[in-house]
C-alpha positions, 0 to 999 in steps of 0.5 A, spaced: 602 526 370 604 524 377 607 517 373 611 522 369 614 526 375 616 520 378 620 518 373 623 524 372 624 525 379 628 517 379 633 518 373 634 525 375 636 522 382 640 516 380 645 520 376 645 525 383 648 518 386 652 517 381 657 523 381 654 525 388 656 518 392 662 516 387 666 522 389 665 523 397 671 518 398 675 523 393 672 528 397 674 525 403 682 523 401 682 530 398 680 533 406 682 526 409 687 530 414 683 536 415 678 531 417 682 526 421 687 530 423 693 525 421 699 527 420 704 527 413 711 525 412 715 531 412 722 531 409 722 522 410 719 524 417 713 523 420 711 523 427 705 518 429 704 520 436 698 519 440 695 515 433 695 508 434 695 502 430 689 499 431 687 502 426 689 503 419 695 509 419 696 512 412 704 514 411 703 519 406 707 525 405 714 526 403 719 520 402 726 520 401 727 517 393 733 512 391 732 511 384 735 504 381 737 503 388 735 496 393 737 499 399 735 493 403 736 487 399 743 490 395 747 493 402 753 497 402 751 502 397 750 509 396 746 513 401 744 518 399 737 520 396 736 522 389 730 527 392 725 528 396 718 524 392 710 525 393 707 518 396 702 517 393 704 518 386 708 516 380 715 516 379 715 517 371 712 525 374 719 526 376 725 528 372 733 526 374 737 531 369 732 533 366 730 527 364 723 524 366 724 517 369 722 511 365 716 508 367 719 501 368 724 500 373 726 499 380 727 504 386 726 504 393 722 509 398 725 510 404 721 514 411 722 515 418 717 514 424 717 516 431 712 516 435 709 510 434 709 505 441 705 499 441 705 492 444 703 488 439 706 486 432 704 491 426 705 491 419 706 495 413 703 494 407 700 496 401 693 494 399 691 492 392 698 494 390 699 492 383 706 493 383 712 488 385 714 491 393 718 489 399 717 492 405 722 492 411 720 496 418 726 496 421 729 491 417 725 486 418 721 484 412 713 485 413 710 484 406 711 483 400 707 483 393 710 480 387 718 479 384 722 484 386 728 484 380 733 490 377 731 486 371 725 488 368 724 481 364 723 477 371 719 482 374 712 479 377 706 483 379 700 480 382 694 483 387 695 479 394 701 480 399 703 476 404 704 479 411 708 478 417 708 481 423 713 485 426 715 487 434 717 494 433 723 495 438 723 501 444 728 505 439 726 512 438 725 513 431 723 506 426 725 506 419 721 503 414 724 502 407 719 499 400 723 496 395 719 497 388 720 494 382 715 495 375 714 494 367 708 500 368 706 503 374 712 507 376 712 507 383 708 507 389 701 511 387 698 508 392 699 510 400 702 505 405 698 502 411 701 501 418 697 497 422 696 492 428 698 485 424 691 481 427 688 486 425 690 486 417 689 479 417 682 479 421 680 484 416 683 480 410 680 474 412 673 477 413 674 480 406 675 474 403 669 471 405 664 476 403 668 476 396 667 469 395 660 469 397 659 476 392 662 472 387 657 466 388 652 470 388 654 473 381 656 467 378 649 464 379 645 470 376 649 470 371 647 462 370 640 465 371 641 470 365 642 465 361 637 459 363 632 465 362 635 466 355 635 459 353 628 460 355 626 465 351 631 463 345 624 462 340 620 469 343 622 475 339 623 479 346 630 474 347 635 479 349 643 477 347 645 483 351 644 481 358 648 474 358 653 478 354 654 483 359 653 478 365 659 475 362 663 482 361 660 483 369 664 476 370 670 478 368 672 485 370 670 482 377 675 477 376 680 483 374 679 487 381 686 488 383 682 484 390 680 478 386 686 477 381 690 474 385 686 468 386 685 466 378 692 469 376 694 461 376 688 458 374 684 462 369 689 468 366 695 463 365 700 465 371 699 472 366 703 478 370 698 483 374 701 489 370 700 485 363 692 485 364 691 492 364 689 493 357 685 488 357 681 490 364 681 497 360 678 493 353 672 490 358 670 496 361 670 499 354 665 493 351 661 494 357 660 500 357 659 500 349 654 495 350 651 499 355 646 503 349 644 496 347 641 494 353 638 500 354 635 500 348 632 493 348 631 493 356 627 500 356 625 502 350 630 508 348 632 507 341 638 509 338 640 511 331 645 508 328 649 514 326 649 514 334 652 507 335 657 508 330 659 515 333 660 512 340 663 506 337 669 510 334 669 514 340 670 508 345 676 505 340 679 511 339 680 512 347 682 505 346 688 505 341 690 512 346 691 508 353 694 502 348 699 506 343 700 513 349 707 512 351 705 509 360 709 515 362 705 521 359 699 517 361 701 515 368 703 524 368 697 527 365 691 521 364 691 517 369 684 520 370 682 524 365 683 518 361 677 514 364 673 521 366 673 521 358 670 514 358 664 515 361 662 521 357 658 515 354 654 514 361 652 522 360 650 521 353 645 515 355 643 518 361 640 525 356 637 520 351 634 516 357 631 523 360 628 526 353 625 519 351 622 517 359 615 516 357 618 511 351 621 507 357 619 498 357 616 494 363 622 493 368 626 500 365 627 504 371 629 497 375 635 497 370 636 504 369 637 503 378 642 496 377 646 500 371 647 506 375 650 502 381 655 499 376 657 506 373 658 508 379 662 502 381 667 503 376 668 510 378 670 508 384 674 503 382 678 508 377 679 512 382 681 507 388 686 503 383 690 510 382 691 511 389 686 516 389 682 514 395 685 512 402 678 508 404 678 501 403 673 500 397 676 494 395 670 490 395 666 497 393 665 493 385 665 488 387 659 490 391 655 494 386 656 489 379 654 483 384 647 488 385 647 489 377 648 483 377 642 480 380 638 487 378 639 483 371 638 476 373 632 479 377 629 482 370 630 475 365 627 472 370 620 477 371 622 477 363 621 470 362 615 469 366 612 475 364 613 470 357 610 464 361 604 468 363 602 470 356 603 462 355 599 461 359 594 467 356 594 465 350 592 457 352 587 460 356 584 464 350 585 457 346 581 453 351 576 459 351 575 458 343 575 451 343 570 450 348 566 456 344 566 452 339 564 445 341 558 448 344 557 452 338 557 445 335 552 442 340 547 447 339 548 447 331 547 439 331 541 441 335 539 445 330 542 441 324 538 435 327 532 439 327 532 441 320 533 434 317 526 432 321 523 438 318 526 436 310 523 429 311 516 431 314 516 436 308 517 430 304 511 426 307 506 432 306 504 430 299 503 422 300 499 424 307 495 430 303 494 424 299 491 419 303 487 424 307 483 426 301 481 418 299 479 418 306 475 424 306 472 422 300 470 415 302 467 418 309 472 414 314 473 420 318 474 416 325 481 413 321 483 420 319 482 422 326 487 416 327 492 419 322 492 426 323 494 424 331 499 420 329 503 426 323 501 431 329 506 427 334 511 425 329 511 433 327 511 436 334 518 438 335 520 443 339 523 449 335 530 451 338 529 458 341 533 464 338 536 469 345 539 474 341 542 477 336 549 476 337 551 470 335 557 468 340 552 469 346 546 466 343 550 460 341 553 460 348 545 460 351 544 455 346 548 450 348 546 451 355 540 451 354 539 443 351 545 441 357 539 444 362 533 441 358 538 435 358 538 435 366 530 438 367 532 445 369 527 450 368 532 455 363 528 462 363 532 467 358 530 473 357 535 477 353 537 482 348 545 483 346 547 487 339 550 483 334 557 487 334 560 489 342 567 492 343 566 486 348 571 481 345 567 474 344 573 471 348 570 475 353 564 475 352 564 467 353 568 468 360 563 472 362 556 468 360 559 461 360 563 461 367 556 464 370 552 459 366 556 453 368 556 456 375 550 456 375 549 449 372 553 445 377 549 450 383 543 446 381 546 439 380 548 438 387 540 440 389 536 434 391 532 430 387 526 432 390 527 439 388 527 442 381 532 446 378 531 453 376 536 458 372 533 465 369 538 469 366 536 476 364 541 482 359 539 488 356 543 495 355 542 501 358 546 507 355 552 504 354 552 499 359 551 492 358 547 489 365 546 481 365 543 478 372 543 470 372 539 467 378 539 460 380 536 455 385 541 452 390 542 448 396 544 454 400 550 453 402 556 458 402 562 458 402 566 465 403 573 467 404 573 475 406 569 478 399 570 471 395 566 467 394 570 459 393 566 453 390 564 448 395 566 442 390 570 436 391 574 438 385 579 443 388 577 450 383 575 454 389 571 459 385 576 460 379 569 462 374 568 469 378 574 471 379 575 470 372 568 473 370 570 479 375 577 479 371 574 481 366 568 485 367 574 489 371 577 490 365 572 493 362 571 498 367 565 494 371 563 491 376 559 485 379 555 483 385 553 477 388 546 477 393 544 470 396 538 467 400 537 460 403 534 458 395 536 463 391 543 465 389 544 471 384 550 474 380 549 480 376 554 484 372 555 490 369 560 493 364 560 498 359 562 496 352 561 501 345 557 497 340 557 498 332 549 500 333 545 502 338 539 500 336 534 496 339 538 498 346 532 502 349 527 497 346 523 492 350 527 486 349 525 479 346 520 476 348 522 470 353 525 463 351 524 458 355 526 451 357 522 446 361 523 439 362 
């Protein structure tokens, strides 16, 4: 119950931090001057007194708008604005006789700034613009992004600006004029940025480093994603998805307005930014289709195939919209309620997830943690990209996929060694087997051995009955004597003892038995196991051929002089199987906290205890361990449910011993 409530409780908290975290930017932006107390251009004016450009200064506010016009690059022409325009926002919302603007184009911006006195140089810029600009501060220009053209064809956009600083003069007012040029944006939807130039190039540089640093961290954990898939290609637990999304998670990083730039010319073909963005739409989508096949094979949660379809066909239809919607119904009406739509998905899964939480695999809320970052990275991101978040979160999913990243990359590795472990296991269960089987062959070799000497002492019988009725008959009694001695020492063999019932236990003590007879250890065995446990034989011959073999080498390292002596004693009560194991030792101990650790020269430093109380544990039991100076005892107890319970309150069987 409190295993369920705190899952409950995590699911229920990450989907809070999802719409919770992914929106206080929004908030912020939306309460940005409330909170900061900043102004906004007002009629292409804006007063910054008392602000200074050390830090970032946002123009937002009202700007005087010149439709087809570049006022800087192409002078002498008509001066006069079209109308008064909302910056951030889109110009194809805006309508010029009637009409609304097209969505390709060029335009100029232009904004009045008094107040603003500072010694050192500043520069106007608009971060992770995806458009083609120019601005000029005083005429001088001080960034630009892209190829600015009145011709549609040679207009080219990419994400990096390049920055120059500006000397403001003593004038009252500045002007400050942004040339724009798009294929389909529409204008300035993201707000300009007035600050000190060493600042902006400071910031961009640290930026910079930490993207690259992020982006190596996200390479490798790809790399990982796929050396764990390569190594579990045989196992039925391998999981395509998680290199599938690893290379997905690669390539929405790479189409980042803040990381695009950088790759434009060597992996994208020197394609133009604005070109990309069906593309960058396309992955978000698959990635966040692929999304319930993660979920599916990493926690547990199944999904229908009628499920699977539905979303499929949900998915490409937003697709085939954002692709065949004309750009200007899209940058007026669905620049946000088009990826809101996309994460209806998220919601669906997170209800799917919820309602089948018991269901969920090893390692599920680690995944469900690192997907809830990356769905909140991509809202984030939806919302900077329209210009809808004044912060600087450039780097916000970068962030959150590298983590997701890493969070996958971290449970393929846990995967693959959980596979390792079972590896590992099952070659510890096959080494079990064999060595029971070897001491299983030992002891029916014995047994075999034995046999034959009593087939071929049958087989005499006849011919020394024979011969010893002639020599009745005939009154040679003191050559009869002679005979009779020499058949009793030719017959006198010692049986094998039975211990038990149960056939692996007695084998086990069987095979023990001859090895201390072989050594002259005096064995006492006193023992009473059902024929049928709940006990795994694997485990019953950890349990009994560590403690034995344990004992075995305590008595080996005693000294000539002195004999070796083992006891071991198993009975049930009430369910419960109680084995006590005694051996003769040399009294030295050699004890870490509560372990015991071999004192060998071999290195297994107390491997067969830690693998019998593995065991015993397991089954709910428990040992203890007392030693003297010549004595060290071993006792377990463990329950265990046999098929009959006869004999379990019975005196054991008589003893079985072995001297040599």
């Amino acid at each position: 119950m409190k295993k369920q409530i705190s899952t409950r409780a995590l699911l229920i908290a990450g989907m809070l931090f999802v719409i919770v975290f992914s929106h206080l930017p929004v908030l912020y932006t939306y309460f940005y001057h409330d909170l900061t107390g900043a102004p906004s251009a007002e009629n292409e004016r804006i007063d910054l007194s008392g602000l200074s450009p050390s830090r970032s200064i946002v123009l937002d506010g009202k700007w005087d708008f010149y439709w087809n016009r570049l006022l800087v690059t192409e002078p002498g022409q008509d001066a006069a604005p079209d109308f008064l325009i909302r910056v951030p926002d889109y110009w194809s919302r805006y309508k010029i006789n009637g009409s609304y603007l097209p969505v390709d184009g060029f335009a100029s911006y232009r904004l009045s700034v008094k107040g603003l006195e500072t010694s050192q140089p500043v520069t106007v810029y608009l971060p992770d613009f995806g458009s083609a600009y120019r601005v000029f501060l005083d005429g001088k220009l001080t960034s630009a992004n892209g190829t600015v053209s009145e011709l549609s064809k040679e207009v080219f956009t990419t994400t990096k600006a390049q920055l120059f600083p500006v000397m403001l003069s003593p004038e009252v007012e500045h002007e400050v004029i942004i040339e724009v040029a798009t294929t389909r944006f529409s204008g300035l939807y993201m707000a300009p940025i007035l600050r000190e130039y060493n600042n902006v190039v400071k910031a961009d540089n640290s930026r910079n480093n930490l993207r690259f640093i992020l982006f190596g961290a996200a390479l490798f954990s790809f790399l990982v994603l796929l050396v764990a898939y390569v190594l579990s290609f045989r196992e039925n637990k391998r999981s395509v998805w998680l290199p599938v999304m690893g290379f997905l998670v690669l390539l929405r990083i790479m189409l980042t307005t803040e990381f695009y730039s950088f790759w434009q010319d060597t992996v994208f073909f020197r394609v133009s930014y604005e070109a990309t963005n069906p593309l960058m739409f396309l992955i978000s989508f698959a990635f966040q289709y692929l999304l319930i096949f993660l979920v599916q094979e990493l926690l547990g949660i199944a999904f229908s195939l009628k499920e699977k379809l539905s979303l499929l066909i949900y998915y490409a239809a937003l697709f085939l919209l954002y692709l065949f919607i004309p750009q200007g119904v899209y940058n007026r009406h669905l620049t946000i309620l088009l990826p809101v739509c996309t994460f209806v998905m998220e919601v669906y899964v997170f209800f799917r997830i919820y309602q089948s939480r018991q269901q969920m695999k090893k390692y599920g809320l680690l995944i469900y943690g690192g997907t809830v970052l990356a769905i909140t990275g991509l809202i984030i991101d939806s919302y900077y990209i329209n210009g809808n978040i004044y912060l600087n979160l450039s780097l916000a999913l970068l962030v959150l996929l590298s983590v997701y990243l890493m969070i996958l990359s971290l449970v393929s590795a846990m995967g693959a060694a959980d596979i390792h472990n079972e590896f590992t296991v099952a070659a510890v269960q096959l080494a079990q087997a064999r060595s029971l089987i070897a001491m299983q062959t030992d002891y029916y070799d014995a047994l075999s051995a034995q046999i034959n000497e009593v087939r071929a002492v049958r087989h005499d019988v006849r011919h020394f009955v024979s011969v010893m009725r002639s020599l009745s008959g005939e009154g040679r009694f003191e050559e009869l004597n002679r005979i009779l001695n020499e058949y009793g020492e030719k017959s006198d063999m010692e049986p094998l003892p039975v211990f038990c019932e149960n056939v692996v236990a007695n084998s086990i003590l069987g095979y023990y038995s001859l090895q201390f007879g072989k050594r002259k250890i005096h064995f006492r065995c006193v023992c009473h196991i059902p024929k049928q446990l709940s006990v795994r034989d694997s485990d019953l011959c950890v349990v009994l051929g560590n403690a034995l073999e344990n004992a075995l080498e305590a008595c080996k390292m005693l000294n000539n002089q002195q004999p070796g002596y083992i006891s071991l004693e198993a009975r049930n009560e009430k369910g419960t199987l109680l084995i006590k194991i005694q051996n003769s030792y040399n009294g030295l101990i050699n004890q870490r906290e509560d372990r015991y650790l071999s004192t060998k020269s071999s290195g297994h430093h107390g491997i067969g205890l830690q693998n019998i109380k593995k065991v015993v544990e397991a089954y709910g039991g428990f040992i203890k361990i007392e030693h003297g100076k010549e004595i060290f005892i071993l006792m377990i107890a463990f329950p265990h449910s046999s098929d009959s319970t006869e004999g379990c309150t019975e005196p054991p069987l008589p003893t079985a011993s072995k001297q040599s």
